[in-house]
N, CA, C, O and CB atoms as a CASP TS submission, in Angstrom:
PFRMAT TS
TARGET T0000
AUTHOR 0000-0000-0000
METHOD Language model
MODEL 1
PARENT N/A
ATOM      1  N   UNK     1      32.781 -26.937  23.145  1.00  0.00           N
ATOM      2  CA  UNK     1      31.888 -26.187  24.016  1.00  0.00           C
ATOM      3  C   UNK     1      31.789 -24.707  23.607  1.00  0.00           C
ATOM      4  O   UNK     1      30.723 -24.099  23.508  1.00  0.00           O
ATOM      5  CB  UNK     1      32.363 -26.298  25.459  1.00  0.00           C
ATOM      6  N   UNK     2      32.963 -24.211  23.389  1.00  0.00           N
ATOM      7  CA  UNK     2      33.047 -22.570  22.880  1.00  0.00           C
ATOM      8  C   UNK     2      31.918 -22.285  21.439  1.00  0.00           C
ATOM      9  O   UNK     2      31.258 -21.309  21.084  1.00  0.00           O
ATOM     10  CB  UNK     2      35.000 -22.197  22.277  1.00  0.00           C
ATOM     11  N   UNK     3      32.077 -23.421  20.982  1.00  0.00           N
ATOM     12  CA  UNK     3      31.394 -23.259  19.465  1.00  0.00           C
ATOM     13  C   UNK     3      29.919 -23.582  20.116  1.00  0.00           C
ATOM     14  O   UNK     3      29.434 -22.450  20.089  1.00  0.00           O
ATOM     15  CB  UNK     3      32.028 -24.556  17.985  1.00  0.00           C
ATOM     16  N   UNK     4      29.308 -24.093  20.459  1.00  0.00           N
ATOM     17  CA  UNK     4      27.825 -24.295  21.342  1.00  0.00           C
ATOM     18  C   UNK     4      27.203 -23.110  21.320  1.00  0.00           C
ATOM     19  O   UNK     4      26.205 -22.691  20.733  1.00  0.00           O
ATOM     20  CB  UNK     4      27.926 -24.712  22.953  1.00  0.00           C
ATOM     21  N   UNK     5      28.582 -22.280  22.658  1.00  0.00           N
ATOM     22  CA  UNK     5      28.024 -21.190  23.164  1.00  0.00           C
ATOM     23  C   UNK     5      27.655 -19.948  22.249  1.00  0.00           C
ATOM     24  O   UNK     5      26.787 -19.081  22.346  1.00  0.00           O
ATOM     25  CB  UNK     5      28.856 -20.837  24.115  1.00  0.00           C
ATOM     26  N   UNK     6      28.944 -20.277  21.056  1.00  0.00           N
ATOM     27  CA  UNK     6      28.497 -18.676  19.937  1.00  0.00           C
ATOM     28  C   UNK     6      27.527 -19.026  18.938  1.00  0.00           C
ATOM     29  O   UNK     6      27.199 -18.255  18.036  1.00  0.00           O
ATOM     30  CB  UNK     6      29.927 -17.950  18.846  1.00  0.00           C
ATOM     31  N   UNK     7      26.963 -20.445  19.125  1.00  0.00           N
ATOM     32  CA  UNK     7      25.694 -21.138  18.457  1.00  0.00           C
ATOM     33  C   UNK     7      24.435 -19.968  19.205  1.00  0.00           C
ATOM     34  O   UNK     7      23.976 -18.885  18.842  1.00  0.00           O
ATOM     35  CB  UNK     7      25.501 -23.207  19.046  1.00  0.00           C
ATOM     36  N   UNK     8      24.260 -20.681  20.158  1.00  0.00           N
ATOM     37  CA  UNK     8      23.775 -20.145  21.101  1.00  0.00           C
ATOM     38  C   UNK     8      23.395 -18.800  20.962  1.00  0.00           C
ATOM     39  O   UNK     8      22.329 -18.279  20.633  1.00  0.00           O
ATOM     40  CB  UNK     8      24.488 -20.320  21.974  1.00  0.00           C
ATOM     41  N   UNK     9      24.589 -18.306  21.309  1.00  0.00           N
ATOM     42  CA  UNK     9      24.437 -16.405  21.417  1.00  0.00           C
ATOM     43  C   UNK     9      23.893 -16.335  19.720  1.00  0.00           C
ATOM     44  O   UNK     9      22.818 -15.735  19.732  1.00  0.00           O
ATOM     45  CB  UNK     9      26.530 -15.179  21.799  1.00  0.00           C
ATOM     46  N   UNK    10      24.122 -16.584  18.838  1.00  0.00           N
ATOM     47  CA  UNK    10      23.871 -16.165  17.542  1.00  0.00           C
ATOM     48  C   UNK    10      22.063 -16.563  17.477  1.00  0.00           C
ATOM     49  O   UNK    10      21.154 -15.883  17.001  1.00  0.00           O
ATOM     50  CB  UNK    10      25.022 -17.066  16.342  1.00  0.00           C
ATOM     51  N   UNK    11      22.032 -17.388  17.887  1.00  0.00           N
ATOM     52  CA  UNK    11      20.498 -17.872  17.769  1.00  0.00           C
ATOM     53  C   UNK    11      19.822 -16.464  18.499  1.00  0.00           C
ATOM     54  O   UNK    11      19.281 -15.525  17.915  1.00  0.00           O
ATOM     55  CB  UNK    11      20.101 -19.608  18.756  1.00  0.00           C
ATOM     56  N   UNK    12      20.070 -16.667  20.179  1.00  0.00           N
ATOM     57  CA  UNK    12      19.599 -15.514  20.748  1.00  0.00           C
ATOM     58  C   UNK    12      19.493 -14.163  20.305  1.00  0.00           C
ATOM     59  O   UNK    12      18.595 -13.448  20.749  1.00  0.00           O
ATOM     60  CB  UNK    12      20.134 -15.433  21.611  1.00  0.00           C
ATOM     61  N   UNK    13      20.187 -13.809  19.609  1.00  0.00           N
ATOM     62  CA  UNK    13      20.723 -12.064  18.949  1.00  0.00           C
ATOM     63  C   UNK    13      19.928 -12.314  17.041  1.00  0.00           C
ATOM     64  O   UNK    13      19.689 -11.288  16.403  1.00  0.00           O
ATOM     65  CB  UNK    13      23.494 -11.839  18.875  1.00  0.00           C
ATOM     66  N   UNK    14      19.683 -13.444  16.517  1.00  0.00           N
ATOM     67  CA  UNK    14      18.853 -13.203  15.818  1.00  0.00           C
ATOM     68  C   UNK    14      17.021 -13.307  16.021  1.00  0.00           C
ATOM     69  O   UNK    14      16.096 -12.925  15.305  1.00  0.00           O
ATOM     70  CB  UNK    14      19.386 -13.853  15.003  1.00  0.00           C
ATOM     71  N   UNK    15      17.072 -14.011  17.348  1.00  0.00           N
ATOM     72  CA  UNK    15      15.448 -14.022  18.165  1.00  0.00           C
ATOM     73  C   UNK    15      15.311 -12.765  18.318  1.00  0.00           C
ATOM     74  O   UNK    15      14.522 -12.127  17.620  1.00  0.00           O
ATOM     75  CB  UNK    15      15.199 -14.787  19.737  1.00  0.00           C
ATOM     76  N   UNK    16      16.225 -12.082  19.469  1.00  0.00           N
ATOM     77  CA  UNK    16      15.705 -10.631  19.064  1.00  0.00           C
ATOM     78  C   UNK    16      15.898  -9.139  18.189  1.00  0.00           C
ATOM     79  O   UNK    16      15.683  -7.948  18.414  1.00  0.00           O
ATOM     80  CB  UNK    16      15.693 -10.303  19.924  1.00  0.00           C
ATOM     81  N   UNK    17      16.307  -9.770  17.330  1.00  0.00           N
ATOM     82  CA  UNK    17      16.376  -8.729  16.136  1.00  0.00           C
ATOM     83  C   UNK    17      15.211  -9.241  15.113  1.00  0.00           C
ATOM     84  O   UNK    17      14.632  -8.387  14.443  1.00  0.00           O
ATOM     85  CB  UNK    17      18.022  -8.711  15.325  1.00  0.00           C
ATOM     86  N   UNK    18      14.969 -10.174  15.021  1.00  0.00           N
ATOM     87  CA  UNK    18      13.552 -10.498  14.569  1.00  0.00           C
ATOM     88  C   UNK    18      12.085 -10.155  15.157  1.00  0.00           C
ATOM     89  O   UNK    18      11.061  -9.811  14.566  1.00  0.00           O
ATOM     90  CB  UNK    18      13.562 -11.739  14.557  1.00  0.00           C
ATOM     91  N   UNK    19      12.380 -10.399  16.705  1.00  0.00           N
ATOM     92  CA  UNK    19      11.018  -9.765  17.509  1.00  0.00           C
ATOM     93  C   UNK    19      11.414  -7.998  16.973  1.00  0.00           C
ATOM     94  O   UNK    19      11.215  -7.381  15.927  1.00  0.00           O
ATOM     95  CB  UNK    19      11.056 -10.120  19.803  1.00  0.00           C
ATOM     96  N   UNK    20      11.797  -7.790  17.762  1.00  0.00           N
ATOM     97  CA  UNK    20      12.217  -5.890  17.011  1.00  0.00           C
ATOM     98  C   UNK    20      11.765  -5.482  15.508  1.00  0.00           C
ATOM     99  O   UNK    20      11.160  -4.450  15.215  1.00  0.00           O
ATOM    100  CB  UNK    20      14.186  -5.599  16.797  1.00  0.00           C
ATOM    101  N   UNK    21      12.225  -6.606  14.522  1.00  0.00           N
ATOM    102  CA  UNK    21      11.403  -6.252  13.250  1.00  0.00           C
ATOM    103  C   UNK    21       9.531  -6.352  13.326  1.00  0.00           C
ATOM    104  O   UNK    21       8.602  -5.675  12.886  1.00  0.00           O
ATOM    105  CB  UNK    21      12.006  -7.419  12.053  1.00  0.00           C
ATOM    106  N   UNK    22       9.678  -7.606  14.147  1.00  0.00           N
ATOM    107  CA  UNK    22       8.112  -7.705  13.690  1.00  0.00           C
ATOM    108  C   UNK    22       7.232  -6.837  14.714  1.00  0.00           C
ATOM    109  O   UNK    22       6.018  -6.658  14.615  1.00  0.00           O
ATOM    110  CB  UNK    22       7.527  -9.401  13.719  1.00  0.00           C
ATOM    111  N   UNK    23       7.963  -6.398  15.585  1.00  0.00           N
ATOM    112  CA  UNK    23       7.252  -5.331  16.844  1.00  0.00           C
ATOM    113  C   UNK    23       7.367  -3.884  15.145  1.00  0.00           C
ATOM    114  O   UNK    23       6.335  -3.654  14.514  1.00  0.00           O
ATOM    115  CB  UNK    23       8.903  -4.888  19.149  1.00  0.00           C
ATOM    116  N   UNK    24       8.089  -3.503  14.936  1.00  0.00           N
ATOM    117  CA  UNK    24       8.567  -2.620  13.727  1.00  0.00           C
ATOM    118  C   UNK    24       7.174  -2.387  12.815  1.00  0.00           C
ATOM    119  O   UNK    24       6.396  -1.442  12.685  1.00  0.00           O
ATOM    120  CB  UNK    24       9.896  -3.481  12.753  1.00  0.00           C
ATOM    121  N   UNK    25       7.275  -3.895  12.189  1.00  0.00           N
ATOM    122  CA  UNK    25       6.383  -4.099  10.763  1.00  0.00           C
ATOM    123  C   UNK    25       4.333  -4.047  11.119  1.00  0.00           C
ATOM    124  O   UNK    25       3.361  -3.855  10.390  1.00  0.00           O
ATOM    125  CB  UNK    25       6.985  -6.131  10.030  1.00  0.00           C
ATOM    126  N   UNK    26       4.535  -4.371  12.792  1.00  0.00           N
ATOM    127  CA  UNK    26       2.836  -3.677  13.340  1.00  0.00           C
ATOM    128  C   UNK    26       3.010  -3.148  13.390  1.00  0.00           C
ATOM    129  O   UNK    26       2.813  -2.933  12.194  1.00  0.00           O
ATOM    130  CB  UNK    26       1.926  -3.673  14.219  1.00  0.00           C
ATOM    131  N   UNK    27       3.534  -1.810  13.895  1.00  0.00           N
ATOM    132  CA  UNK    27       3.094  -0.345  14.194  1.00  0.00           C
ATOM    133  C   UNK    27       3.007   0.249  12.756  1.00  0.00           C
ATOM    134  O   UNK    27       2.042   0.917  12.383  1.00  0.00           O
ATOM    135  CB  UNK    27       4.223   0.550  15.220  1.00  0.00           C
ATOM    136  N   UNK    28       4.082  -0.042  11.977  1.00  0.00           N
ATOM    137  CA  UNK    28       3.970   0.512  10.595  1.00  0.00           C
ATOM    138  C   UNK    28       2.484   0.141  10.354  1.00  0.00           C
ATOM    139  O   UNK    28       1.646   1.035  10.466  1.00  0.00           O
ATOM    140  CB  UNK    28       5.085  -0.155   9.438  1.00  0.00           C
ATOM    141  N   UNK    29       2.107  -1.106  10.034  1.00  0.00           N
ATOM    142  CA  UNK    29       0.709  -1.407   9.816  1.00  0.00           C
ATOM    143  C   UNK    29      -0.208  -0.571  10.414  1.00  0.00           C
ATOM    144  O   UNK    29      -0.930   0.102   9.678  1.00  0.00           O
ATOM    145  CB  UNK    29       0.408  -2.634  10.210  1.00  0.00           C
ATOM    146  N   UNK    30      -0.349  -0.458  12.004  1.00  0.00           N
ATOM    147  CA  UNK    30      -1.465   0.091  12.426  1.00  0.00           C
ATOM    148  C   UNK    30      -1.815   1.542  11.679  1.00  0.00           C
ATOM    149  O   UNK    30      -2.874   2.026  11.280  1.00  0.00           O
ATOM    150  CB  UNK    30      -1.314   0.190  13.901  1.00  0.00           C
ATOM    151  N   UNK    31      -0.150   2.107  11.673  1.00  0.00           N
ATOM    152  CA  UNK    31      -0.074   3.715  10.967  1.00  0.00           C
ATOM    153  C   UNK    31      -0.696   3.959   9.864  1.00  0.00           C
ATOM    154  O   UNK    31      -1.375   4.981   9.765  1.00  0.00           O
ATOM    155  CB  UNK    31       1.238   4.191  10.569  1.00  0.00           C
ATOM    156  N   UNK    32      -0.550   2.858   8.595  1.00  0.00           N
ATOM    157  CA  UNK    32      -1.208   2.516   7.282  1.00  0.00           C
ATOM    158  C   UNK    32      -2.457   2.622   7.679  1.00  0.00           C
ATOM    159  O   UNK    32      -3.085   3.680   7.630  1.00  0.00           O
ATOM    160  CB  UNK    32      -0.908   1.156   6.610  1.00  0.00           C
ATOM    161  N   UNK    33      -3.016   1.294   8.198  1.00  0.00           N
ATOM    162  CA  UNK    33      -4.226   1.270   8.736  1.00  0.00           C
ATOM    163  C   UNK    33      -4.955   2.395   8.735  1.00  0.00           C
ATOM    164  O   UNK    33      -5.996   2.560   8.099  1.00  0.00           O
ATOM    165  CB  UNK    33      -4.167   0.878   9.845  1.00  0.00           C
ATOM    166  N   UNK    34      -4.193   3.515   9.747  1.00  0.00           N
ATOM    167  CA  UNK    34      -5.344   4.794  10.457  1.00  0.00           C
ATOM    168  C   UNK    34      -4.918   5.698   9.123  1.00  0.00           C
ATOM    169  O   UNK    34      -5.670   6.646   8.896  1.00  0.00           O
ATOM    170  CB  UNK    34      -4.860   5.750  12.505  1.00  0.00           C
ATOM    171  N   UNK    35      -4.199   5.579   8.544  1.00  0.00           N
ATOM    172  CA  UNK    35      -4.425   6.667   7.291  1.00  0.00           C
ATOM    173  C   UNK    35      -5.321   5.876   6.549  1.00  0.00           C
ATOM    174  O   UNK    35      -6.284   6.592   6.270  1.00  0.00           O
ATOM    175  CB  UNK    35      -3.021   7.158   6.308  1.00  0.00           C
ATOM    176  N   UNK    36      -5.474   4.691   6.075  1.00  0.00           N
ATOM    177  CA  UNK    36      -6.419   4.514   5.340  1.00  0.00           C
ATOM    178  C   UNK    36      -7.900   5.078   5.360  1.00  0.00           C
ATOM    179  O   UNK    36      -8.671   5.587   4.547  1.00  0.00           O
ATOM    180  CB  UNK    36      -6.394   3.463   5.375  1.00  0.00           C
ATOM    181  N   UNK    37      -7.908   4.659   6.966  1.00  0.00           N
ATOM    182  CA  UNK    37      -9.513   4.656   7.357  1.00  0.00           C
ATOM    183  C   UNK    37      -9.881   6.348   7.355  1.00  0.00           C
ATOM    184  O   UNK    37     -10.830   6.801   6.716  1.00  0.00           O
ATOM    185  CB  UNK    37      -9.840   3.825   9.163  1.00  0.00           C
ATOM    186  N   UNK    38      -9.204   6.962   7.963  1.00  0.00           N
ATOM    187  CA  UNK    38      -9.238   8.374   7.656  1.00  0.00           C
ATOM    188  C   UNK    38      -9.534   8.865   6.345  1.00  0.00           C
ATOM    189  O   UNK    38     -10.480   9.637   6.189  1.00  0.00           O
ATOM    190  CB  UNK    38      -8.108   8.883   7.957  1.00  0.00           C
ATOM    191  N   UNK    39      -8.582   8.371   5.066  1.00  0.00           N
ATOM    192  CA  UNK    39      -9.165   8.834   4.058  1.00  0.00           C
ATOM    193  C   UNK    39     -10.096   7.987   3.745  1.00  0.00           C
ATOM    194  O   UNK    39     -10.410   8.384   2.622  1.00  0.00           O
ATOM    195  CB  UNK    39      -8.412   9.115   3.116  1.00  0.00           C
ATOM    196  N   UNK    40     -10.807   7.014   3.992  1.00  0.00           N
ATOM    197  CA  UNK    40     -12.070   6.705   3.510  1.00  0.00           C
ATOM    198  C   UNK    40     -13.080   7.148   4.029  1.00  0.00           C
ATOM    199  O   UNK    40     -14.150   7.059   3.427  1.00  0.00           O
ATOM    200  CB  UNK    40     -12.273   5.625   3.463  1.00  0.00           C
ATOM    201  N   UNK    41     -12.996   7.766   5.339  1.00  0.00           N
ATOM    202  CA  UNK    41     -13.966   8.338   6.012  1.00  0.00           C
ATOM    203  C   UNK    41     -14.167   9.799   5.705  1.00  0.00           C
ATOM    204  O   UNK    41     -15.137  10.418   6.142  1.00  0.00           O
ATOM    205  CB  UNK    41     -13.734   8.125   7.320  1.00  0.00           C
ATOM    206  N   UNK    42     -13.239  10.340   4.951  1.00  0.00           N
ATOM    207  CA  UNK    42     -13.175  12.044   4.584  1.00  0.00           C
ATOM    208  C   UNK    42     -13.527  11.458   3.242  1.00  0.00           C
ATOM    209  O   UNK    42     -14.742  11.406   3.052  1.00  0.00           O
ATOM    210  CB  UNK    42     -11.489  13.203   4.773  1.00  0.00           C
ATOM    211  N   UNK    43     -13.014  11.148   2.575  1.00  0.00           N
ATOM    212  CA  UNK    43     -13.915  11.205   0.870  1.00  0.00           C
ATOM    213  C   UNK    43     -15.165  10.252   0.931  1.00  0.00           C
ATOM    214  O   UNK    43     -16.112  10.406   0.159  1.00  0.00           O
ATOM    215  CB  UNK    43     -12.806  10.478  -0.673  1.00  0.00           C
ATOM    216  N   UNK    44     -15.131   9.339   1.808  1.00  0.00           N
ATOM    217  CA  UNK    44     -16.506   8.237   1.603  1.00  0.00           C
ATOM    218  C   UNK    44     -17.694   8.704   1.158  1.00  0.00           C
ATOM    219  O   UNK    44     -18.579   7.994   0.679  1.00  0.00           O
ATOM    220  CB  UNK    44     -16.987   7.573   2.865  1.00  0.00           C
ATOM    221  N   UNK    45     -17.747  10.040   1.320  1.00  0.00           N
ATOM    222  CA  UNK    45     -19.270  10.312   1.749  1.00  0.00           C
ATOM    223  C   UNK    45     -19.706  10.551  -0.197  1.00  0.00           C
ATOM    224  O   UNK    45     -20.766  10.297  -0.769  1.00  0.00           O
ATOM    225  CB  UNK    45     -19.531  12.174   3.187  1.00  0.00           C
ATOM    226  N   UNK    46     -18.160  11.222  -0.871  1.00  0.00           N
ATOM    227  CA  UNK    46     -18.778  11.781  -2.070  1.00  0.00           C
ATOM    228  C   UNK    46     -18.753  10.664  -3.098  1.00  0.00           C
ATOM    229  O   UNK    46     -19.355  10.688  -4.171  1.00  0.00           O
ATOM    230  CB  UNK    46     -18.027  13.089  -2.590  1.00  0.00           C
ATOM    231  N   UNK    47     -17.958   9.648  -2.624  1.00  0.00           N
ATOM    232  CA  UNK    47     -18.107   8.455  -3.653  1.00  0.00           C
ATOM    233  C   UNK    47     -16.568   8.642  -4.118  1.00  0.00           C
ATOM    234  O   UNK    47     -16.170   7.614  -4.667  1.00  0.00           O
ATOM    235  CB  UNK    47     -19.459   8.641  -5.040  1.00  0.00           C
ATOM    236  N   UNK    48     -15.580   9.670  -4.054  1.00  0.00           N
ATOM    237  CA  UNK    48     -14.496   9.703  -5.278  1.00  0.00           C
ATOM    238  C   UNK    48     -13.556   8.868  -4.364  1.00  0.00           C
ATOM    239  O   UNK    48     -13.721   8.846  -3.145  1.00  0.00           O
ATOM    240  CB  UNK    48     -13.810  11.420  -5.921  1.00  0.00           C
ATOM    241  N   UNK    49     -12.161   7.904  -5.244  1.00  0.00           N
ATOM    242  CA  UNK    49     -11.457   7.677  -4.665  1.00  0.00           C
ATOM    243  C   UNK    49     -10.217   8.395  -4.299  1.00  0.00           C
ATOM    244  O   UNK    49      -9.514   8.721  -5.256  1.00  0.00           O
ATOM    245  CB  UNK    49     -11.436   6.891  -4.993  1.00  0.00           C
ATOM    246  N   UNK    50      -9.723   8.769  -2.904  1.00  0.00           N
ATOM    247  CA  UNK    50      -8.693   9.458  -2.691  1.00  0.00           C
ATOM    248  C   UNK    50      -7.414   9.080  -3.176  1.00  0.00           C
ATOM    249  O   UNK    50      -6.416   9.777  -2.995  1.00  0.00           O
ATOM    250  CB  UNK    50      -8.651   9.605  -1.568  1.00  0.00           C
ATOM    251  N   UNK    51      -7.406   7.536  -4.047  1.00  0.00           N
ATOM    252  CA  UNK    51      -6.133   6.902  -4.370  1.00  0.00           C
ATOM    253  C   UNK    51      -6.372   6.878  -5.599  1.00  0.00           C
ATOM    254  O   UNK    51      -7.477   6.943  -6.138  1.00  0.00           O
ATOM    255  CB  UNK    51      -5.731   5.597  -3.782  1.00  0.00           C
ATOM    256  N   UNK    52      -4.776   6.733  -6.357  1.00  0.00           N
ATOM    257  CA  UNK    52      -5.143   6.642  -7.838  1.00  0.00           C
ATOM    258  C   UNK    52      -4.574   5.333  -8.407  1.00  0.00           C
ATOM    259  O   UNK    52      -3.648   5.463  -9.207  1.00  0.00           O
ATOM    260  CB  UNK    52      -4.558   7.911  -8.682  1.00  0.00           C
ATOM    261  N   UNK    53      -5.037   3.953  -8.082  1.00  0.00           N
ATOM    262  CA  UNK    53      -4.342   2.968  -8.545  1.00  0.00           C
ATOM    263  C   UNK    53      -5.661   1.981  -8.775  1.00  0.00           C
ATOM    264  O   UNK    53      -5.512   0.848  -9.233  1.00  0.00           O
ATOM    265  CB  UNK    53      -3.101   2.492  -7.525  1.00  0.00           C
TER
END
């Protein structure tokens, strides 16, 4: 029964350390996101690319 329970708890404590990453890995995204669009919307107009790859 003891071994169940630290089954258990281990499952639970990696559910939420995984939600926490992936709550993490959107906001990073959205942040990317709004810098992107920003610099495409400040250089868009002249044609050059603000990135060099």
């Amino acid at each position: 029964m003891p071994a169940l329970l630290l089954v258990l708890l281990v499952i639970l404590v990696l559910f939420v350390l995984g939600f926490a990453v992936v709550k993490f890995l959107i906001w990073v995204a959205i942040i990317l996101a709004i810098i992107w669009l920003i610099g495409f919307f400040v250089r868009g107009a002249e044609g050059a690319r603000w990135y060099r790859w």
